[in-house]
C-alpha positions in Angstrom: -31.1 -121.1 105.5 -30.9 -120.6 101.7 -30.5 -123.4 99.3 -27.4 -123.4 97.1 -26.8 -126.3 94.3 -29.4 -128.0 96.2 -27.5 -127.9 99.6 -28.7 -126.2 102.3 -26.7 -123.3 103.9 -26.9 -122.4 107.4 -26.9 -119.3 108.1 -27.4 -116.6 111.6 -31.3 -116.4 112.9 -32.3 -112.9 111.8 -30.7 -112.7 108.1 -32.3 -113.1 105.0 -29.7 -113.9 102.6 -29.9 -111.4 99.4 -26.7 -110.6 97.4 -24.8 -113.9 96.2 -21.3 -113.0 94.6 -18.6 -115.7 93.0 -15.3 -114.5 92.8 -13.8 -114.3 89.3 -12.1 -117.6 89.9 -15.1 -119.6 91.1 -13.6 -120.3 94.1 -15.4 -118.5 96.9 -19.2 -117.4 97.7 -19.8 -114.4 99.5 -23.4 -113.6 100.9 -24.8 -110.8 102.2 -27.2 -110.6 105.5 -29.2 -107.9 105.5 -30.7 -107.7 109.1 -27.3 -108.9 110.6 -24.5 -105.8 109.0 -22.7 -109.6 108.6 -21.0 -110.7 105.3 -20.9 -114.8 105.1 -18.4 -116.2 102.9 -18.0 -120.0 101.5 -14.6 -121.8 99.5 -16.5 -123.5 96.7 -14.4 -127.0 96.2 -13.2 -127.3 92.8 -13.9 -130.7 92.1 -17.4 -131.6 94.1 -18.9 -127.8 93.8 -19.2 -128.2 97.5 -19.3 -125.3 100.0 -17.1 -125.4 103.1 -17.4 -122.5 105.5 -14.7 -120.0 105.6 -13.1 -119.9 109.3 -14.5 -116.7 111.1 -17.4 -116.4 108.4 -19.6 -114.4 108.5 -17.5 -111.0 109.5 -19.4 -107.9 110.1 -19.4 -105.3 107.9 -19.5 -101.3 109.2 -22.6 -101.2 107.1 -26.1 -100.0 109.5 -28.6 -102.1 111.2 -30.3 -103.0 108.1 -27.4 -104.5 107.2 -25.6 -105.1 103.3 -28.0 -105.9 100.2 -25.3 -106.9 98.0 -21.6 -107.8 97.7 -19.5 -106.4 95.4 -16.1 -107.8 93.9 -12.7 -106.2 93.8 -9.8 -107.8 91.7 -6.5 -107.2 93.4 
């Protein structure tokens, strides 16, 4: 689990959470899981801060076994 805002996230056995990205808008959280080549991701509600799970989070990434380090933003 890692702690976010005080609230605890859970997250796949084997993962130790290590890049944390916002999007530009503040509305989502994106973590990455090194151990697990998975990607979590999290809508951040606007008014209570609080994180709801994105349906089908986390996705796997085509990174290795050790999995991604960080998560990078693009801006469409």
């Amino acid at each position: 689990m890692v702690a976010v805002n005080g609230a605890a996230l859970p997250l796949p056995a084997g993962s130790a959470p290590a890049g944390l990205r916002v999007d530009e808008w503040g509305k989502f959280l994106y973590i990455a899981l090194p151990g697990t080549s998975q990607v979590a991701g999290y809508n951040i509600d606007a008014t209570t801060g609080k994180l709801v799970k994105i349906l089908g989070s986390p996705w796997n990434t085509i990174v290795p076994a050790a999995g991604p380090v960080s998560v990078h933003g693009i801006t469409p």
